[in-house]
Backbone of each chain as ProteinMPNN parsed JSONL, in Angstrom:
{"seq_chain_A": "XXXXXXXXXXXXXXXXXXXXXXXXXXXXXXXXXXXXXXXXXXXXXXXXXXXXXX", "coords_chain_A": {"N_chain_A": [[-36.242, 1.066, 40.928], [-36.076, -2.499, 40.003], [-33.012, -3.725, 38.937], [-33.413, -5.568, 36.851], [-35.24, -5.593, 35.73], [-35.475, -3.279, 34.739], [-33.147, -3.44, 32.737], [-34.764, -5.277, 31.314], [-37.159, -3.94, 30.223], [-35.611, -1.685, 28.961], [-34.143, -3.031, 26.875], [-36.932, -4.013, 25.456], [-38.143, -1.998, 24.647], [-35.809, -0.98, 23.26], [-35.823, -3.114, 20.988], [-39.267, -2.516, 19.746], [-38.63, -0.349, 19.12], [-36.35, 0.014, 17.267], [-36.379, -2.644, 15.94], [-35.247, -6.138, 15.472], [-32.468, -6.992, 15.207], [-30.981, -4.364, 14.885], [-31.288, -3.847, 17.477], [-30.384, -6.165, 18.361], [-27.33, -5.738, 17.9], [-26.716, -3.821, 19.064], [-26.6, -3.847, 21.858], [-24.866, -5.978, 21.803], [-22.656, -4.413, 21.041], [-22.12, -2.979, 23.173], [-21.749, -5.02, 24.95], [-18.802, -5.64, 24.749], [-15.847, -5.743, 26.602], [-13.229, -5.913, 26.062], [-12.5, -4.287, 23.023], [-11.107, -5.607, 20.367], [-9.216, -5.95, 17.307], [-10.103, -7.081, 15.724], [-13.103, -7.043, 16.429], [-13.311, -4.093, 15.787], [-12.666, -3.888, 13.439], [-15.144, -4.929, 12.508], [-16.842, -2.896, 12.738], [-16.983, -0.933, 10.71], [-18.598, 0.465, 8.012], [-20.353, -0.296, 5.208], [-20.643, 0.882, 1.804], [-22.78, 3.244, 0.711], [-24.574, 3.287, -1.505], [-24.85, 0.592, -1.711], [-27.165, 0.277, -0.004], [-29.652, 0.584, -1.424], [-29.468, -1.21, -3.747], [-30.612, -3.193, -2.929]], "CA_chain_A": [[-36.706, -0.111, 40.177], [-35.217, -3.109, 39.74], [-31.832, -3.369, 37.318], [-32.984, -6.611, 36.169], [-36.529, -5.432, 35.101], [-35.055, -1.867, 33.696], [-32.713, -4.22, 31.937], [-35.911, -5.926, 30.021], [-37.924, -2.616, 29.818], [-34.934, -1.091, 28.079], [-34.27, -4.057, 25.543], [-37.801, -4.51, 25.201], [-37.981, -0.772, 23.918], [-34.841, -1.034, 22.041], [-36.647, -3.965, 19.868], [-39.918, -2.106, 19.49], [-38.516, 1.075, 18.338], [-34.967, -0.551, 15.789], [-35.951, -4.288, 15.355], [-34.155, -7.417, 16.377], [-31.556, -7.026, 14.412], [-30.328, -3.361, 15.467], [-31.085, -3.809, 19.161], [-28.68, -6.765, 19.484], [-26.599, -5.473, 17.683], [-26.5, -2.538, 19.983], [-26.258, -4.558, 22.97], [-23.495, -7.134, 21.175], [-21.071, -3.563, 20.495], [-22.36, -2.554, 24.454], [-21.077, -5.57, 26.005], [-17.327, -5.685, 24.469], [-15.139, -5.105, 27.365], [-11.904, -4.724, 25.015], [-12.107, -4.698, 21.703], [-10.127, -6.55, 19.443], [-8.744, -5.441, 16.033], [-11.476, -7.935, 15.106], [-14.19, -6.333, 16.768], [-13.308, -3.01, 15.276], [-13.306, -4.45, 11.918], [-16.582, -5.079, 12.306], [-17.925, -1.81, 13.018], [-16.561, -0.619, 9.324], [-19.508, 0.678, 7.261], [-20.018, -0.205, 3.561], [-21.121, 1.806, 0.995], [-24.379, 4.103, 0.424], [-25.347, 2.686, -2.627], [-25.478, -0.701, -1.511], [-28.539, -0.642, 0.607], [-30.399, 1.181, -2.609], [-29.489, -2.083, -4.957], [-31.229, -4.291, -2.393]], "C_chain_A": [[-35.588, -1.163, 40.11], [-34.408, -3.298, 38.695], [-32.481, -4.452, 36.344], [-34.339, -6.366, 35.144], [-36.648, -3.902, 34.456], [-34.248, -2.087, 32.248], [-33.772, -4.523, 30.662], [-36.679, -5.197, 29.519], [-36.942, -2.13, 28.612], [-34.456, -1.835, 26.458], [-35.556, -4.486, 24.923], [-38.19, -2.94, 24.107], [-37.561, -0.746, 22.593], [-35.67, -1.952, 20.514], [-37.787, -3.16, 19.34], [-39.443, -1.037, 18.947], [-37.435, 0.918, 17.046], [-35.122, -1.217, 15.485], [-35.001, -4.634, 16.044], [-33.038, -7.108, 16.565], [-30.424, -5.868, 15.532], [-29.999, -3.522, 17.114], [-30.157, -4.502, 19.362], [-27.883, -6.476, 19.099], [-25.969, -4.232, 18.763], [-25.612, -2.851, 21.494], [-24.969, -5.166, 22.975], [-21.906, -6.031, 21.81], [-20.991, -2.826, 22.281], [-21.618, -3.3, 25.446], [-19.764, -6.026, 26.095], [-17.056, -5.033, 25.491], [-14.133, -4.81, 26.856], [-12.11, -5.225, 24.003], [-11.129, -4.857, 20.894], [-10.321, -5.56, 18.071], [-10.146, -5.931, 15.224], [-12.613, -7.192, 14.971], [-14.548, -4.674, 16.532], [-13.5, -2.938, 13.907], [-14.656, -4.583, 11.467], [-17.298, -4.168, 12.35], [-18.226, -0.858, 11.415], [-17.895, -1.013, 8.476], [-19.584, 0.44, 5.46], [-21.116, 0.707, 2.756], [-22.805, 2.009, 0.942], [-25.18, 3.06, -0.714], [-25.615, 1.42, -2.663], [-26.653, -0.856, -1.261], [-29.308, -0.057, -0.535], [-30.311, 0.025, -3.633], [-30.125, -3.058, -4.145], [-32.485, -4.296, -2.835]], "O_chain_A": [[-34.396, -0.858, 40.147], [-34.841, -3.112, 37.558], [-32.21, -4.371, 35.146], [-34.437, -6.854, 34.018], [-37.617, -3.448, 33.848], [-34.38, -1.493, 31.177], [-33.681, -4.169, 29.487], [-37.092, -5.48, 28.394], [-37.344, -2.15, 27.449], [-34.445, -1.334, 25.334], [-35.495, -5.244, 23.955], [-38.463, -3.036, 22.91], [-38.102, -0.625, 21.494], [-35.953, -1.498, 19.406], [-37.501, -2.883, 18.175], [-40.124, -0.742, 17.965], [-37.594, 1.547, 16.001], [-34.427, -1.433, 14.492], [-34.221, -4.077, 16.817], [-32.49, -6.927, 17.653], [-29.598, -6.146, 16.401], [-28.955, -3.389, 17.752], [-29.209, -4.206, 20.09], [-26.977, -6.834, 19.852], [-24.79, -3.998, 19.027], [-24.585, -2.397, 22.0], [-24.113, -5.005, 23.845], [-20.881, -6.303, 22.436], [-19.971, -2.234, 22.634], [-21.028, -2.831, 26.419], [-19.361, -6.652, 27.074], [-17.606, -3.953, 25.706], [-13.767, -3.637, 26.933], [-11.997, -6.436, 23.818], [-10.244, -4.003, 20.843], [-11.202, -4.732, 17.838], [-10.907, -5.359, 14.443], [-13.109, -6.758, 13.931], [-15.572, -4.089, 16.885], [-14.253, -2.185, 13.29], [-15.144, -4.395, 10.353], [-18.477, -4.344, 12.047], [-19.27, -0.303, 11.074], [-18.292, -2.153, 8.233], [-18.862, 1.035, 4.659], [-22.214, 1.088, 3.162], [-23.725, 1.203, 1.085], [-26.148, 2.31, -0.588], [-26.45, 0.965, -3.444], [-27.368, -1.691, -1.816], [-30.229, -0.864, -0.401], [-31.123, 0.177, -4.545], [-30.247, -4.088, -4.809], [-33.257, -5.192, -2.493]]}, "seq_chain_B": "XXXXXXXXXXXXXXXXXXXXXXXXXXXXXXXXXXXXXXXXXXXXXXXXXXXXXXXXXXXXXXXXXXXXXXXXXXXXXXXXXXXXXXXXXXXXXXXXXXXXXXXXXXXXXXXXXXXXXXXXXXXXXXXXXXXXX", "coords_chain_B": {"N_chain_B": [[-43.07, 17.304, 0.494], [-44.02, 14.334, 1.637], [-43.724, 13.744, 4.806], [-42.289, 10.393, 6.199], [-42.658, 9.252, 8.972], [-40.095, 7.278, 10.768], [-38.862, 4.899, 12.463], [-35.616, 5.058, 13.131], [-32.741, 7.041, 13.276], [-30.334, 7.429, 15.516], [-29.797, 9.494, 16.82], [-29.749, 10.8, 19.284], [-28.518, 8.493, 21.354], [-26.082, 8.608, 20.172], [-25.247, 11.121, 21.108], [-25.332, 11.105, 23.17], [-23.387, 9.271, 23.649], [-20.892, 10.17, 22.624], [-20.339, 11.515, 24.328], [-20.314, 9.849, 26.708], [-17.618, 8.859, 25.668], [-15.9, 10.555, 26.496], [-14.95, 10.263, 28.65], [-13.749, 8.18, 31.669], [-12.673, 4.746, 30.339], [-10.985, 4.915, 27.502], [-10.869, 3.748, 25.33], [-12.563, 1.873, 25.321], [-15.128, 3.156, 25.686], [-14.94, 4.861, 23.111], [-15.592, 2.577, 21.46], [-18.103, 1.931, 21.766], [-19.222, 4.038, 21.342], [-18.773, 4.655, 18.226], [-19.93, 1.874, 17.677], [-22.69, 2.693, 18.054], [-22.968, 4.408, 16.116], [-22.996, 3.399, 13.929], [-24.903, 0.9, 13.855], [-27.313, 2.976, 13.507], [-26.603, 4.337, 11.331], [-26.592, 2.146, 9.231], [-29.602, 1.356, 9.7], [-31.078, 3.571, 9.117], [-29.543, 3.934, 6.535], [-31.335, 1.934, 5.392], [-33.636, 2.439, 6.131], [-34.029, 5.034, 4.305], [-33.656, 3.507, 1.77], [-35.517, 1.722, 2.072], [-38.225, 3.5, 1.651], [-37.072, 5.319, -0.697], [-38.052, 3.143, -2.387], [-40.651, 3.444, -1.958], [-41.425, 5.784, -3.366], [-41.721, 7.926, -1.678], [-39.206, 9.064, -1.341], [-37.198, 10.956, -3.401], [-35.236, 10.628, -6.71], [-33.368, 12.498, -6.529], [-33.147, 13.099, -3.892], [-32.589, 10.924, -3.328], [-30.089, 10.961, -4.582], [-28.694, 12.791, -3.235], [-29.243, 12.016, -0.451], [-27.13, 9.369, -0.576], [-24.617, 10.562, -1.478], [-23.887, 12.018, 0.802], [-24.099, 10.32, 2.865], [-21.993, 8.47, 2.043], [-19.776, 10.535, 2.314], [-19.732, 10.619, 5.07], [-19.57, 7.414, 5.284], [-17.033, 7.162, 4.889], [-15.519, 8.826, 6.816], [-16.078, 7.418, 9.307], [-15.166, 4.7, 8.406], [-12.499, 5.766, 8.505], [-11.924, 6.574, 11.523], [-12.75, 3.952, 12.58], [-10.51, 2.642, 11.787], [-8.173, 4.144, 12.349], [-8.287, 3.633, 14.958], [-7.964, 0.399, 15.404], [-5.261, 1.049, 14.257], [-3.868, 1.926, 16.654], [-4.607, 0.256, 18.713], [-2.509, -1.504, 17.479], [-0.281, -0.488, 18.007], [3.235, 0.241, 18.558], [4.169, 0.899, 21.976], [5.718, 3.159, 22.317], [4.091, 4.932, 20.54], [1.584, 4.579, 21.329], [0.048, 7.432, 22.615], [0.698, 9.091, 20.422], [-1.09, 7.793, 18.904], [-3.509, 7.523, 19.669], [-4.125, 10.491, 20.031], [-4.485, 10.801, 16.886], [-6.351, 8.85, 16.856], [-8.774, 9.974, 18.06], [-9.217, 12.686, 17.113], [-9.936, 11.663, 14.119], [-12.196, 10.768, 15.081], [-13.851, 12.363, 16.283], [-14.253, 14.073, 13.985], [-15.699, 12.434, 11.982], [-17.816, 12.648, 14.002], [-18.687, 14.866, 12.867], [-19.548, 14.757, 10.298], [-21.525, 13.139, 10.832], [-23.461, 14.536, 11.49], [-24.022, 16.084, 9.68], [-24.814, 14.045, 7.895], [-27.437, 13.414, 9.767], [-29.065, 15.178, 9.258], [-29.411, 15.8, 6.406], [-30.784, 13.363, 6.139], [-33.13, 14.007, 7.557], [-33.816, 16.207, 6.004], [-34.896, 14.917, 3.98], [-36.887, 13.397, 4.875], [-36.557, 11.141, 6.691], [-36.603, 10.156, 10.171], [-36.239, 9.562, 13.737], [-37.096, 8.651, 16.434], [-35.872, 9.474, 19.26], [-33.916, 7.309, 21.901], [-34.192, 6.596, 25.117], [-31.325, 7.09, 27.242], [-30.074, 4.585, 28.279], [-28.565, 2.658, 29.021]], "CA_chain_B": [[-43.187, 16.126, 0.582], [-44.996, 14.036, 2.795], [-42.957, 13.46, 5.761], [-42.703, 9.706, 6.815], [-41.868, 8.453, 10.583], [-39.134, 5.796, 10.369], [-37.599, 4.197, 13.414], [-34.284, 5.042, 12.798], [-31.781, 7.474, 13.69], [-30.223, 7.482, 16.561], [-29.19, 11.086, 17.339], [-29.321, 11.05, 21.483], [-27.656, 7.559, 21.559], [-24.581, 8.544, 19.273], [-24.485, 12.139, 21.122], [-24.772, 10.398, 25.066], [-22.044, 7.723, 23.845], [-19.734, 10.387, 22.756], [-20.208, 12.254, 25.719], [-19.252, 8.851, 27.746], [-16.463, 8.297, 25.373], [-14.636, 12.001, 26.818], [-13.965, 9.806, 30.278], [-13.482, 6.72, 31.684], [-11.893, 3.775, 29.259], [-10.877, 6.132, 26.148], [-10.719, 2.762, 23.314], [-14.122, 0.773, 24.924], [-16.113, 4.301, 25.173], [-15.28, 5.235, 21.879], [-16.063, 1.905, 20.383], [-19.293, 1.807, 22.447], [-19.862, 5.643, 20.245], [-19.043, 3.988, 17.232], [-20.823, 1.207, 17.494], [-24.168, 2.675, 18.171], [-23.161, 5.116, 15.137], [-22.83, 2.122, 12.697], [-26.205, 0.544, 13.95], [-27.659, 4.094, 13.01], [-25.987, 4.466, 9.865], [-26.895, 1.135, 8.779], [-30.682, 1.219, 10.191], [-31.293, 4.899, 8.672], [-30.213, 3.638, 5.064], [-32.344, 0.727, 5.313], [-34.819, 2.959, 5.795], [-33.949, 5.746, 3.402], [-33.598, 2.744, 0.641], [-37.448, 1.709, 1.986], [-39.125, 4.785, 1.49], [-36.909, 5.418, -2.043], [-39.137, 2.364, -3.327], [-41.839, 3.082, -1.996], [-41.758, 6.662, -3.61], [-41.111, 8.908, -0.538], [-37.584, 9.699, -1.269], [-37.358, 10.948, -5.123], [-34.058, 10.498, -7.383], [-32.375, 13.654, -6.028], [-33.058, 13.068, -2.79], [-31.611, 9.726, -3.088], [-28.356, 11.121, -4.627], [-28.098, 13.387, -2.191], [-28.213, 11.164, 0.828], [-26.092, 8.796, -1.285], [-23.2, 11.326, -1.048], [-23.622, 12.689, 2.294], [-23.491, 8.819, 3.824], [-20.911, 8.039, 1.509], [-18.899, 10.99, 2.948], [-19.807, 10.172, 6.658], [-18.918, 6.019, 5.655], [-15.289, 7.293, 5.002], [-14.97, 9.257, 7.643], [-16.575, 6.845, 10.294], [-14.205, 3.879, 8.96], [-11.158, 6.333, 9.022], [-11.736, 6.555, 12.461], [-12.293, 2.715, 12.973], [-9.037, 2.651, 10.752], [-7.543, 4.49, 13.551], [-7.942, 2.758, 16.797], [-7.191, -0.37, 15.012], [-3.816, 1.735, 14.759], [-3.781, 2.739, 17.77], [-4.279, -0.675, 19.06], [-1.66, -2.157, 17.146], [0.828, 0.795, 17.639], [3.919, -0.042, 19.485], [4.018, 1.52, 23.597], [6.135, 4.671, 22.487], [3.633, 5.479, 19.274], [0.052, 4.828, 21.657], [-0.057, 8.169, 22.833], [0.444, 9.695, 19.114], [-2.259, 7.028, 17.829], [-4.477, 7.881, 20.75], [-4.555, 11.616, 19.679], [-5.282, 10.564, 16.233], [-8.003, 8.537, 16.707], [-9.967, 11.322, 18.769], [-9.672, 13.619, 16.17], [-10.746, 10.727, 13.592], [-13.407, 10.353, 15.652], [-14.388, 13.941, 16.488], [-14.226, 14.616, 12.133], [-16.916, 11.307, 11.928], [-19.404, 12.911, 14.263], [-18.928, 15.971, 12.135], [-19.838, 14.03, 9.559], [-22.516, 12.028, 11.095], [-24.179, 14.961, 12.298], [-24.766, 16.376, 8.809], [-25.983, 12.624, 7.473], [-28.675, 13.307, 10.319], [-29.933, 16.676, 8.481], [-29.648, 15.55, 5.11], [-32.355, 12.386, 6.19], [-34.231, 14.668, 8.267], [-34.482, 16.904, 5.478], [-35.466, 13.88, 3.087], [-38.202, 12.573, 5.582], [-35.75, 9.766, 7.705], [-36.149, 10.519, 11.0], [-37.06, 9.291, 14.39], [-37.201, 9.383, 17.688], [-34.074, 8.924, 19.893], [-34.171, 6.698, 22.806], [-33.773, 6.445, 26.847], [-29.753, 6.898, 27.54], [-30.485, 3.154, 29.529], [-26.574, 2.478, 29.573]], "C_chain_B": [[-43.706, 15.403, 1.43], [-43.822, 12.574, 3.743], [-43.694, 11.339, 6.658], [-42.049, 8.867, 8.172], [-41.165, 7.302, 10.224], [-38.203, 5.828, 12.077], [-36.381, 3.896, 12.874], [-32.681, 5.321, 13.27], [-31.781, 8.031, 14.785], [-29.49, 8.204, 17.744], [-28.611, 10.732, 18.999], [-28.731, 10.123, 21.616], [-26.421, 8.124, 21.437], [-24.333, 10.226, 20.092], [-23.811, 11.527, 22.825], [-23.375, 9.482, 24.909], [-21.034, 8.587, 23.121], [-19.596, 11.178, 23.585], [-19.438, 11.065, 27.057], [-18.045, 8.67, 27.343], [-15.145, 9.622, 25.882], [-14.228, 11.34, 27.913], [-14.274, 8.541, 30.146], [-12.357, 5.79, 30.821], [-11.967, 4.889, 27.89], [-11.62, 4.534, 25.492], [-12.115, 2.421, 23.489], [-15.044, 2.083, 24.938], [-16.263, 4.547, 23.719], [-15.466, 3.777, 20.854], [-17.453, 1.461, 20.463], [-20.046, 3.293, 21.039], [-20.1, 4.996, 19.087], [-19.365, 3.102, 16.586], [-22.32, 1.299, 17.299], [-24.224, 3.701, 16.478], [-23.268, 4.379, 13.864], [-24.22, 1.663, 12.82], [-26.753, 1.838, 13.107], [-27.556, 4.452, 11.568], [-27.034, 3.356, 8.69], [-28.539, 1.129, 8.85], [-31.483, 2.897, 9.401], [-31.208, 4.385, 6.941], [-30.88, 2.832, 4.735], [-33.73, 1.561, 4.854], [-35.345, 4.049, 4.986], [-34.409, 4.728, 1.986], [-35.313, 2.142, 0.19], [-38.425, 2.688, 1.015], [-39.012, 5.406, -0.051], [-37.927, 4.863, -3.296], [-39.962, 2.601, -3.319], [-42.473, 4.785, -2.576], [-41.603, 7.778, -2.567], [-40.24, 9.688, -0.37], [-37.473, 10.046, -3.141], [-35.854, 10.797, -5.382], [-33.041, 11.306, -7.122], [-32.077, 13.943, -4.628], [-32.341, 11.645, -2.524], [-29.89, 9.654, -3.112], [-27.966, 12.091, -3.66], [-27.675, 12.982, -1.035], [-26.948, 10.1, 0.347], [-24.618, 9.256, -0.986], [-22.661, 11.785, 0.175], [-23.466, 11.671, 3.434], [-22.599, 8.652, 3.346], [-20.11, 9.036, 2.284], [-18.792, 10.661, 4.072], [-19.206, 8.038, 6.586], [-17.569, 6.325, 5.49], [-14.852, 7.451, 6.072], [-14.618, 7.974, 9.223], [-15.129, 5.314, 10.051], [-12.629, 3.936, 8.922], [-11.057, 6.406, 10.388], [-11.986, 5.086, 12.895], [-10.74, 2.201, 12.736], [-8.034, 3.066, 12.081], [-6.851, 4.349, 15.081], [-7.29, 1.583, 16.193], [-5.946, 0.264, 14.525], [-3.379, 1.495, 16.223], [-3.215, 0.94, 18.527], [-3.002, -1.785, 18.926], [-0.322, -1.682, 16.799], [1.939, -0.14, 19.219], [3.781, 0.828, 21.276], [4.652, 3.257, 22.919], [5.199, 5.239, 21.685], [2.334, 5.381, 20.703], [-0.133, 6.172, 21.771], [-0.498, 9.605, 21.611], [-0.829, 9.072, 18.343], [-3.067, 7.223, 18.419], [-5.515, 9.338, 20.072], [-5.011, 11.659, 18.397], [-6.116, 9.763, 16.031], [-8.643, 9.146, 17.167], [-9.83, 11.806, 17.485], [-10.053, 12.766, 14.786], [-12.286, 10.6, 14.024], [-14.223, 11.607, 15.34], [-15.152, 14.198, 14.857], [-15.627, 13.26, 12.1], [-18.329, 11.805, 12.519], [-19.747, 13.978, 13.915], [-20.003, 15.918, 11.202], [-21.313, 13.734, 9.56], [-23.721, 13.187, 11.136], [-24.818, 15.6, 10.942], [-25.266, 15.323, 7.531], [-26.937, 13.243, 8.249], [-29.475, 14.562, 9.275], [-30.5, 16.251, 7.316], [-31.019, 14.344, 5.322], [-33.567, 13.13, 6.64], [-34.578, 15.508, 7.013], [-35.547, 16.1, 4.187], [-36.925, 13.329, 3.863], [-37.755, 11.236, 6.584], [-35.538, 10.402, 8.589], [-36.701, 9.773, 12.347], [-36.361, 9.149, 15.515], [-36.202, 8.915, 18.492], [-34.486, 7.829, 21.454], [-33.294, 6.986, 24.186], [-32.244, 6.363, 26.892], [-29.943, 5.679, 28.926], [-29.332, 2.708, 30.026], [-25.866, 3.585, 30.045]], "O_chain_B": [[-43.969, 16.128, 2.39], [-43.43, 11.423, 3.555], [-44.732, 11.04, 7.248], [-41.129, 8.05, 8.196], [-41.601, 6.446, 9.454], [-37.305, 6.525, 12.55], [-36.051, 2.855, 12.305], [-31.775, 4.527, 13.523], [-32.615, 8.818, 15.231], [-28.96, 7.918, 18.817], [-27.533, 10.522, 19.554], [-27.777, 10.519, 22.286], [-25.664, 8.192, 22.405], [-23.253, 10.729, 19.78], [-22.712, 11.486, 23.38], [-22.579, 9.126, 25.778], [-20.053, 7.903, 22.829], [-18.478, 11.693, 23.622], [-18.551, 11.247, 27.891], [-17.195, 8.358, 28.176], [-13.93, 9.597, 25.684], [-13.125, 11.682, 28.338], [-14.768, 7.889, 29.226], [-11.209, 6.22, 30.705], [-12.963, 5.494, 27.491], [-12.825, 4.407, 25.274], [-12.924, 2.477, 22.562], [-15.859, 2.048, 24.016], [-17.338, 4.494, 23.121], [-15.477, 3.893, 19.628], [-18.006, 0.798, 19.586], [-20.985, 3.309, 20.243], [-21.242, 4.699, 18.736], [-19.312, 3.05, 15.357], [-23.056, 0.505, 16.713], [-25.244, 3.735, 15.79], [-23.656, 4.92, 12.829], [-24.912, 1.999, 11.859], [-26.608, 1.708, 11.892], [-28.481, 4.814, 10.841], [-27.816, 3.637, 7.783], [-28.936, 0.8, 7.732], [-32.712, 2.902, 9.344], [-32.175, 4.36, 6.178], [-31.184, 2.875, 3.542], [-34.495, 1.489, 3.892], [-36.548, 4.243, 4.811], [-35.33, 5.077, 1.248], [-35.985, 2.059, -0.839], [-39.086, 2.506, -0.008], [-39.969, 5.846, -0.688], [-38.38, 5.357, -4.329], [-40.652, 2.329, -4.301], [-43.641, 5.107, -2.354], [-41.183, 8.78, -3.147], [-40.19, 10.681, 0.356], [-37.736, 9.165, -3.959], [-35.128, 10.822, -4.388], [-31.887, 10.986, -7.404], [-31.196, 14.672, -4.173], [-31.622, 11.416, -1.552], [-28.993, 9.069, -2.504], [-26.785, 12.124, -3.314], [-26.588, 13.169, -0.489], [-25.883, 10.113, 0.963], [-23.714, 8.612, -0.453], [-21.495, 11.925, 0.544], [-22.959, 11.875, 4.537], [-21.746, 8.584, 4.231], [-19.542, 8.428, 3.192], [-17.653, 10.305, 4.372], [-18.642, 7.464, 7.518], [-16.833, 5.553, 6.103], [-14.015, 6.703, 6.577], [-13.595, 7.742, 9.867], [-14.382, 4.928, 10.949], [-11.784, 3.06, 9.108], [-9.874, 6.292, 10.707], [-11.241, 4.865, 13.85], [-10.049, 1.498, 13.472], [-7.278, 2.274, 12.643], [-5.887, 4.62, 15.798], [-6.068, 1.547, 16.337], [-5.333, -0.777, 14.287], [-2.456, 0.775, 16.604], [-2.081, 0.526, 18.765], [-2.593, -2.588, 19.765], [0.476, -2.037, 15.931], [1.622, -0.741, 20.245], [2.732, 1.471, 21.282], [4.032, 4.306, 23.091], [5.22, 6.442, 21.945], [2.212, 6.525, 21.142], [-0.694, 6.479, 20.719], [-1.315, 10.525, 21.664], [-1.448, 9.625, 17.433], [-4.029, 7.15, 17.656], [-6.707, 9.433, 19.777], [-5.959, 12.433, 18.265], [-6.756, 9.844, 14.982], [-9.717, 8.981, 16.589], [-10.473, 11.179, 16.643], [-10.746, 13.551, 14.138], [-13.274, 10.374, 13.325], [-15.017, 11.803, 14.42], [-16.341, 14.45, 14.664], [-16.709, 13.804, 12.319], [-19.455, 11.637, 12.052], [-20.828, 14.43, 14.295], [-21.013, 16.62, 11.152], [-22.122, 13.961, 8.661], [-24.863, 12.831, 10.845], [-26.045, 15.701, 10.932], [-25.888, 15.65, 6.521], [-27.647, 13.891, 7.48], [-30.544, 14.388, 8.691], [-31.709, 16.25, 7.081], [-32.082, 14.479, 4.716], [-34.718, 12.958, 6.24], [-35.797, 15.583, 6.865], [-36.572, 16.539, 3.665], [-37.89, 12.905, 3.228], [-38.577, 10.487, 7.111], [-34.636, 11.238, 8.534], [-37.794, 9.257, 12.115], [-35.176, 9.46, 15.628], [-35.721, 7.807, 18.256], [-35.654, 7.878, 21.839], [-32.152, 7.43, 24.304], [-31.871, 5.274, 26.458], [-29.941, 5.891, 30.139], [-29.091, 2.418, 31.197], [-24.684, 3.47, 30.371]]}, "name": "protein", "num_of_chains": 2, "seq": "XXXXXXXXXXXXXXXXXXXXXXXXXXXXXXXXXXXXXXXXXXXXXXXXXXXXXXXXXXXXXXXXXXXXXXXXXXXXXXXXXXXXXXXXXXXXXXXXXXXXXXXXXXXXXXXXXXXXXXXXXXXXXXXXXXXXXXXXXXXXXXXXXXXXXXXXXXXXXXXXXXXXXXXXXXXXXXXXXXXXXXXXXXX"}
């Protein structure tokens, strides 16, 4: 098959099964070739009890 | 309890991406792992926090995942904690900051792996996806 149309199958998935949100995010932390101090910072989870006061 | 499907966690991702992170580029594999484990994390209590409201998840089942993410968010950004070491370790130290971020890491998907149980046993669970990368 073609990459470019396994490509859109597979992101088209990703969306249908996590949401927007998750998928690009998925993709975003997929297409870092080096990550930065920055970009590690960012991966840093916050607390449990947060998403429960939303 | 009455078990409800949630597009969520993302078991086969987070086990295939630390299976890529044993070769190749050590730092971008394992931030490729712990990236998809953060999505997961994040996308799992969303949907734990859902299901809480909507009655699905009761008060004990809430404090329970409560504690068992809370232990797995330590771990997970002790091992982000880590590489950002690692990264910012002088040339003679990489090698020492190297070996502790693996085992940072390693202790996270310890971690992670009994978050997945604790949702699964709550009713947060779902179906893993295509290893497409």
């Amino acid at each position: 098959m073609d990459p470019t149309v396994m490509a859109i199958l597979a992101v088209t998935e990703l969306i249908g099964k996590y949401g927007v949100p998750a998928a690009l995010q998925i993709i975003t932390t997929w297409d870092v070739e080096e990550p930065t101090v920055d970009d590690w910072e960012a991966l840093k989870l916050k607390s449990a009890e947060d998403y429960f006061k939303e | 309890m009455k078990h409800v499907r949630v597009s969520g966690v993302l078991a086969l991702v987070v086990l295939l991406a630390f299976m890529v992170s044993c070769t190749g580029n050590f730092q971008k594999n394992s931030y490729r792992g712990l990236g998809a484990m953060s999505v997961s994390y994040d996308v799992a209590l969303k949907s734990a926090a859902d299901l809480h409201k909507q009655g699905y998840i009761s008060d004990e089942g809430k404090a329970e995942i409560i504690k068992v993410a809370n232990s797995y968010k330590d771990a997970h950004n002790a091992a982000v904690q880590a590489f950002q070491d690692y990264l910012n370790a002088p040339a003679d130290q990489k090698e020492t900051k190297e070996g502790q971020a693996k085992v940072a890491m390693q202790a996270s998907l310890a971690f992670y792996q009994e978050l997945l149980g604790i949702l699964t046993k709550n009713g947060v669970y779902g179906e893993p996806v295509e290893p497409w990368f």
